[in-house]
C-alpha positions as CSV (number, residue, x, y, z in Angstrom):
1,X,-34.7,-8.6,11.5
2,X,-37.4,-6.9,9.8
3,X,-40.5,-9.4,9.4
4,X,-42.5,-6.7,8.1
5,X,-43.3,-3.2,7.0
6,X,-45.6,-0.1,6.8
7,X,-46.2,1.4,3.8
8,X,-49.2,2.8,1.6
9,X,-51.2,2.1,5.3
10,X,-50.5,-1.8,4.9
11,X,-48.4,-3.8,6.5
12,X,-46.4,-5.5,3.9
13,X,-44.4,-9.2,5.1
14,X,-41.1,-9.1,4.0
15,X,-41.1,-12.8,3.5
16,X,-43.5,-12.2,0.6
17,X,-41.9,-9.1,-0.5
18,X,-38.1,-11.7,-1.1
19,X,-40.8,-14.2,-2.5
20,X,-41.9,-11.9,-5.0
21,X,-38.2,-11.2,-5.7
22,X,-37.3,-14.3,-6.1
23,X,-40.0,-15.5,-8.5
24,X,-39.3,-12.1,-10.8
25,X,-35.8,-13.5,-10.6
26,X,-36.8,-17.0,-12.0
27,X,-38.3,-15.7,-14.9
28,X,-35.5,-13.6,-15.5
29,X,-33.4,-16.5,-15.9
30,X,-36.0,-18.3,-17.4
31,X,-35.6,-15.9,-20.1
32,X,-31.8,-15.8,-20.5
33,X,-31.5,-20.1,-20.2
34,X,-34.1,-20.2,-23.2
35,X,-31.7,-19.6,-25.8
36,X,-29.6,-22.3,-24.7
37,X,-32.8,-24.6,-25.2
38,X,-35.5,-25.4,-28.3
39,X,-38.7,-24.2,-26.2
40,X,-41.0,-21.4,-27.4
41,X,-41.7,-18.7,-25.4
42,X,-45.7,-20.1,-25.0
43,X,-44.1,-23.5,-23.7
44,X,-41.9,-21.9,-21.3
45,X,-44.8,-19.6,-19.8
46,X,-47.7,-22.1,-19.8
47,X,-44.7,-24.9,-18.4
48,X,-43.9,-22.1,-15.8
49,X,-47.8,-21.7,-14.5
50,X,-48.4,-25.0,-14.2
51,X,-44.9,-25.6,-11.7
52,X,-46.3,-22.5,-10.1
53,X,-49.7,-23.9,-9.0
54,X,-48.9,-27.5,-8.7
55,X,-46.2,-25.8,-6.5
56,X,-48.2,-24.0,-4.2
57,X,-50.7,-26.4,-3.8
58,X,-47.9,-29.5,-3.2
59,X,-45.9,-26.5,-0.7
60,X,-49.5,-26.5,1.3
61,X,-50.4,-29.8,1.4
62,X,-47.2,-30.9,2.7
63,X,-47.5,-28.6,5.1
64,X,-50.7,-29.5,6.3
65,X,-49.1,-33.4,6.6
66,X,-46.4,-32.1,8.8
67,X,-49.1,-31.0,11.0
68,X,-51.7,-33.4,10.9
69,X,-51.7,-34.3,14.4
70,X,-53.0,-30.5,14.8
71,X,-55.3,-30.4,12.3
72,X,-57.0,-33.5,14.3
73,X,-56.9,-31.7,17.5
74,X,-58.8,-28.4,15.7
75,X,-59.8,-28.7,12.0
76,X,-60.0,-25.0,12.3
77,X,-55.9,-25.1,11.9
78,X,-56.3,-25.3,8.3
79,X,-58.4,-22.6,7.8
80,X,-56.2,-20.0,10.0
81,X,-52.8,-21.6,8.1
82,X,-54.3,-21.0,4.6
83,X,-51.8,-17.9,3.9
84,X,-48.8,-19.0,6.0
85,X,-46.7,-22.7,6.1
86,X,-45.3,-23.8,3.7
87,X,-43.0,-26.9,3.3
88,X,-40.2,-26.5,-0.1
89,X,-40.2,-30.3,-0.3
90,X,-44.1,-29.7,-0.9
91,X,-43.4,-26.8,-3.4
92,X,-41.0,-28.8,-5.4
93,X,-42.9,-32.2,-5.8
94,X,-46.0,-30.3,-6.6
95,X,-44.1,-28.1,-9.0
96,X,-42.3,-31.3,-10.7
97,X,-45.8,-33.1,-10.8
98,X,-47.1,-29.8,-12.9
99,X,-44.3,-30.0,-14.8
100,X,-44.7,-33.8,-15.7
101,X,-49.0,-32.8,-16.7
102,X,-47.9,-30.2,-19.3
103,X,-45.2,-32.2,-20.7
104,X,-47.4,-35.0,-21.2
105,X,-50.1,-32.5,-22.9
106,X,-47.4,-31.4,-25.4
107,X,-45.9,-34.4,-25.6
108,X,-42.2,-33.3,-24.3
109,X,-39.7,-35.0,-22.7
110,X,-40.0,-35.2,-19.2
111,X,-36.2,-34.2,-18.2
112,X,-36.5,-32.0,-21.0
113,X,-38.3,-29.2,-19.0
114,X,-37.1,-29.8,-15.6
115,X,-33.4,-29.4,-16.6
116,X,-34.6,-26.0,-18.1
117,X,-36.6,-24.7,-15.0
118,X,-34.4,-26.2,-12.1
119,X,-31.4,-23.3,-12.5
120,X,-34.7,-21.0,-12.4
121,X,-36.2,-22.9,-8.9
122,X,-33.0,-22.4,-7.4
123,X,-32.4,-18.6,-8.0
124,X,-36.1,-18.3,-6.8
125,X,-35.5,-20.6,-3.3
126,X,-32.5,-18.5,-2.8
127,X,-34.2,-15.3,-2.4
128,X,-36.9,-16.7,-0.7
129,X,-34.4,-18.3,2.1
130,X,-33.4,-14.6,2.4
131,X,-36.8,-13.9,3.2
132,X,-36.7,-16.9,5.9
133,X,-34.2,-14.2,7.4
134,X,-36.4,-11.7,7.6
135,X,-39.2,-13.0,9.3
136,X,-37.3,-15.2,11.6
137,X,-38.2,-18.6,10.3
138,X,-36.0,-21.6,10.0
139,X,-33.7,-20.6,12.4
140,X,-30.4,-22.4,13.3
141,X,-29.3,-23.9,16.9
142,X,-28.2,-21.4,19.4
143,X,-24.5,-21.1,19.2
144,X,-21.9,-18.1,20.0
145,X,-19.8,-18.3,16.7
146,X,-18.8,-14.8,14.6
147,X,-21.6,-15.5,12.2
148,X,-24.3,-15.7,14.6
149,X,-27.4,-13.5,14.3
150,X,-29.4,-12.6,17.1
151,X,-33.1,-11.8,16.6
152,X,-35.5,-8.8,18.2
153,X,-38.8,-9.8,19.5
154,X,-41.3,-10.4,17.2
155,X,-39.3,-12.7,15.2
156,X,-40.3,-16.4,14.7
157,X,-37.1,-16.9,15.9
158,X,-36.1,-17.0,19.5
159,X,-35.4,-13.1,20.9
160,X,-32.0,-12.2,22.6
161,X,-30.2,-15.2,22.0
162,X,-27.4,-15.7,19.3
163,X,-28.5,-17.9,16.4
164,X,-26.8,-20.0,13.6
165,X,-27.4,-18.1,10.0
166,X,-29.0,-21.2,8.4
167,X,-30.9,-19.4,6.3
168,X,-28.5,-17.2,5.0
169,X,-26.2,-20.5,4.6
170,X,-28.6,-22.1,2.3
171,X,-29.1,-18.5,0.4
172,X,-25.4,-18.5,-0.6
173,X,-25.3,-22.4,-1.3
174,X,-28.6,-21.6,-3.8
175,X,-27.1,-19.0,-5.6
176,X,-23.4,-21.1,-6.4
177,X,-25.6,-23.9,-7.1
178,X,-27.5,-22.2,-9.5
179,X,-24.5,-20.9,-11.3
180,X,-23.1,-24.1,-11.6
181,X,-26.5,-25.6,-12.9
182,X,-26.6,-23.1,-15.3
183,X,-23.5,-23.7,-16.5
184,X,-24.3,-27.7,-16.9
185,X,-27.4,-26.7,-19.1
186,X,-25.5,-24.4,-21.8
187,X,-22.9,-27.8,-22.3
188,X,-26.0,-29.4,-23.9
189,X,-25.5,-32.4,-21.9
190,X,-28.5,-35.2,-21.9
191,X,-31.3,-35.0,-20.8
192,X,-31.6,-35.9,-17.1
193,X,-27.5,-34.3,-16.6
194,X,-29.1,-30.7,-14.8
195,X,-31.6,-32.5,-12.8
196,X,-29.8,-35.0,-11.2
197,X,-26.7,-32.8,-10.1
198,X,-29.5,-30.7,-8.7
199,X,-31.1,-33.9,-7.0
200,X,-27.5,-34.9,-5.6
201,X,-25.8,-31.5,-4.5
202,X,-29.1,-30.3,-2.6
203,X,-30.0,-33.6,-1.8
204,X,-26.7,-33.9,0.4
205,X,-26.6,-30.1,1.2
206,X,-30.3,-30.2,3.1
207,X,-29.6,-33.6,4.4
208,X,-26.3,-31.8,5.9
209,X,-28.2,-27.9,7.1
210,X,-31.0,-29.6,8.8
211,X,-28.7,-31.0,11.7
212,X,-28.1,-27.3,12.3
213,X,-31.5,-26.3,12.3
214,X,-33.5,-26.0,15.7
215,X,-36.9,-24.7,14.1
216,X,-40.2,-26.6,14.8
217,X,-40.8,-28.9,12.2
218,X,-41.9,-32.8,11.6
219,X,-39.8,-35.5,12.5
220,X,-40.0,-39.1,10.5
221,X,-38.1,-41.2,13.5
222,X,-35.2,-39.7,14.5
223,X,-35.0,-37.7,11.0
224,X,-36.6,-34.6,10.4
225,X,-39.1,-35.0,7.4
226,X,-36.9,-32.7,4.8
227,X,-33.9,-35.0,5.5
228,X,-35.8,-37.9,5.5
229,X,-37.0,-36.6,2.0
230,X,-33.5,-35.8,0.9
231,X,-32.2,-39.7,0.9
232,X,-34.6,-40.5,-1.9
233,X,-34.3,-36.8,-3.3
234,X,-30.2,-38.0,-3.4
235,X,-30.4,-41.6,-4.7
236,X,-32.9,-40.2,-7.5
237,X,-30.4,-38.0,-8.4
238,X,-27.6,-40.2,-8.3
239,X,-29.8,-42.9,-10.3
240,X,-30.5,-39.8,-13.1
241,X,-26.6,-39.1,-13.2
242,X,-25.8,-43.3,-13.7
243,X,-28.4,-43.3,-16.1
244,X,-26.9,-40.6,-18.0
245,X,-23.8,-41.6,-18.4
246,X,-24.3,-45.0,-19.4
247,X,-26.3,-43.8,-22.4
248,X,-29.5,-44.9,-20.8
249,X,-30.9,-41.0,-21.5
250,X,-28.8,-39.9,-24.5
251,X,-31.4,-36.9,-25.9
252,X,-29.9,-33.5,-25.6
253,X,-31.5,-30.5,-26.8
254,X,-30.2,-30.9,-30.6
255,X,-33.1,-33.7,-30.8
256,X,-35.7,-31.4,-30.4
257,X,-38.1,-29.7,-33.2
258,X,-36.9,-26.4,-33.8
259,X,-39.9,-24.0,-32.2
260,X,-43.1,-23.5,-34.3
261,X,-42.6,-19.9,-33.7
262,X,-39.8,-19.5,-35.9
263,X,-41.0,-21.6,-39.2
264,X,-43.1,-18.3,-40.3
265,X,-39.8,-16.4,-39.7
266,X,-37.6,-18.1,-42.2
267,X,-40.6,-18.6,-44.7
268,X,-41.2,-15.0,-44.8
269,X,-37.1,-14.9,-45.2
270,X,-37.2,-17.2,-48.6
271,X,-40.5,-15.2,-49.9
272,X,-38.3,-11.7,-49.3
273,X,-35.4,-13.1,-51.3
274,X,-37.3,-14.5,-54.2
275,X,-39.0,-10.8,-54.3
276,X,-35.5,-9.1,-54.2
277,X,-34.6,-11.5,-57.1
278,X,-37.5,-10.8,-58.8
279,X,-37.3,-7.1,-58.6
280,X,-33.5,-6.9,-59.8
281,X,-34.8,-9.1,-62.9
282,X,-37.7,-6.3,-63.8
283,X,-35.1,-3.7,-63.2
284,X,-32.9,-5.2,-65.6
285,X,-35.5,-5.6,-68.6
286,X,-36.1,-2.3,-69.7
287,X,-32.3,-1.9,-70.2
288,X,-32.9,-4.7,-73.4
289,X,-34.9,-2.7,-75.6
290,X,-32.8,0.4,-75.5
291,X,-29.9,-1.8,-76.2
292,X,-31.5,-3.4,-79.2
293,X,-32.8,0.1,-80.3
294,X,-29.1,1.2,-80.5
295,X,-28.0,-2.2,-82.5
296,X,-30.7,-1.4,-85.0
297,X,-29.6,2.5,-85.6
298,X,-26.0,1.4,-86.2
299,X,-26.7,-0.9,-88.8
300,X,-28.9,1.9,-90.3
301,X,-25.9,4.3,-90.5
């Protein structure tokens, strides 16, 4: 694979260079879901920031968990890991919790906004699993099957020895499930509907990959931490989905206010037509006189 690459005189990751990708790609999408909700533009944006820093920071310090038992050994670990390692499970409870701060602020339904930036995680995860590829990182088991992918030396991966694609498995699973979440959130289903399929279908689905994965990474007993995370990642899900369809969460996006942002549009509309109506009447009263002036010079005659 290529982890990275020269160009301008810098050597530019490839990783961060999918990353990139991926997050241009969430706001994309971000963009073309809107219409199918009631948020402004300034809520989607400032929502969007807060998921992105919360997410960083929860990717990092998950990270840093995973590895605790080296940062004890030499504190300097987290200095020299500040730019690299980075746990999803981390990005995406950081990134929920910054969603759950600014819906509290605005006073917005929780499920509200995740069902509405979920589809847009997913696209962005799925590109950056590409860039997993790339620099070699969370590799599969060895195995000779037809799909195998064997990395060069360099790699994070293990050189000259065929591989299991997880990360491009995970890529194509991302990029289904994000079609089919985006096609839940334009049925205008409750609140609650998007983010529990989400929590269920990836829930399983990393549960499932990380039995195929033979990457360093934490272990809770004989569980790897990410599928350890996944049970209650799955059974929230599920709960979300019961909830839902027992009427527990019954608000869709028909009970929300109808943005700010528009209300000056359709005032301005009203004021236009009472001009228009106003004009056509002055238009129409200079006719009168003339007509009257006509009457008059008849009866003369």
């Amino acid at each position: 694979m290529l982890p990275s690459f020269h160009a301008l005189g810098m050597t530019i990751p490839m990783y961060g260079v999918l990353s990139a990708v991926g997050m241009l790609a969430a706001f994309v999408l971000l963009g073309f879901t809107r219409k199918h909700t009631r948020f402004s533009e300034d809520h989607a944006l400032s929502a969007a920031l807060w998921a992105i820093i919360m997410g960083f920071v929860g990717a990092k310090v998950l990270f840093w968990l995973v590895e605790i038992d080296q940062i004890i050994a030499d504190p300097s670990y987290l200095l020299h890991t500040l730019r690299e390692g980075f746990v999803f499970y981390g990005a995406l409870i950081g990134g929920l919790c910054g969603v759950g701060i600014y819906a509290l602020i605005k006073k917005l339904p929780f499920f509200s906004l995740t069902d509405y930036f979920i589809p847009a995680l997913v696209i962005g995860h799925a590109f950056g699993r590409i860039g997993c590829l790339f620099a070699g990182c969370c590799y599969g088991m060895e195995c000779e099957t037809p799909i195998s992918i064997v990395f060069p030396a360099g790699s994070a991966a293990p050189a000259g020895v065929p591989l299991l694609p997880t990360q491009i498995m995970e890529s194509v699973f991302l990029f289904l499930l994000c079609a089919f979440l985006v096609w839940r959130l334009t049925k205008k289903k409750p609140f609650g509907t998007v983010s529990g399929w989400y929590m269920v279908l990836y829930g399983a689905w990393r549960f499932t990959i990380e039995f195929f994965r033979n990457d360093e990474r934490g272990f809770v007993g004989a569980l790897s931490t990410s599928q350890f995370i996944s049970i209650f990642i799955f059974a929230g899900g599920l709960a979300l989905l019961l909830l839902v369809k027992f009427g527990v969460l019954k608000k869709t996006v028909l009970d929300l206010p109808i943005p700010v942002e528009e209300e000056p549009k359709k005032k301005k509309d009203k004021a236009e037509v009472a001009e228009e109506a106003a004009e056509v009447k002055d238009e129409a009263k200079p006719e009168e006189p003339k007509a009257e002036a006509e009457a008059e010079t008849e009866e003369k005659e």
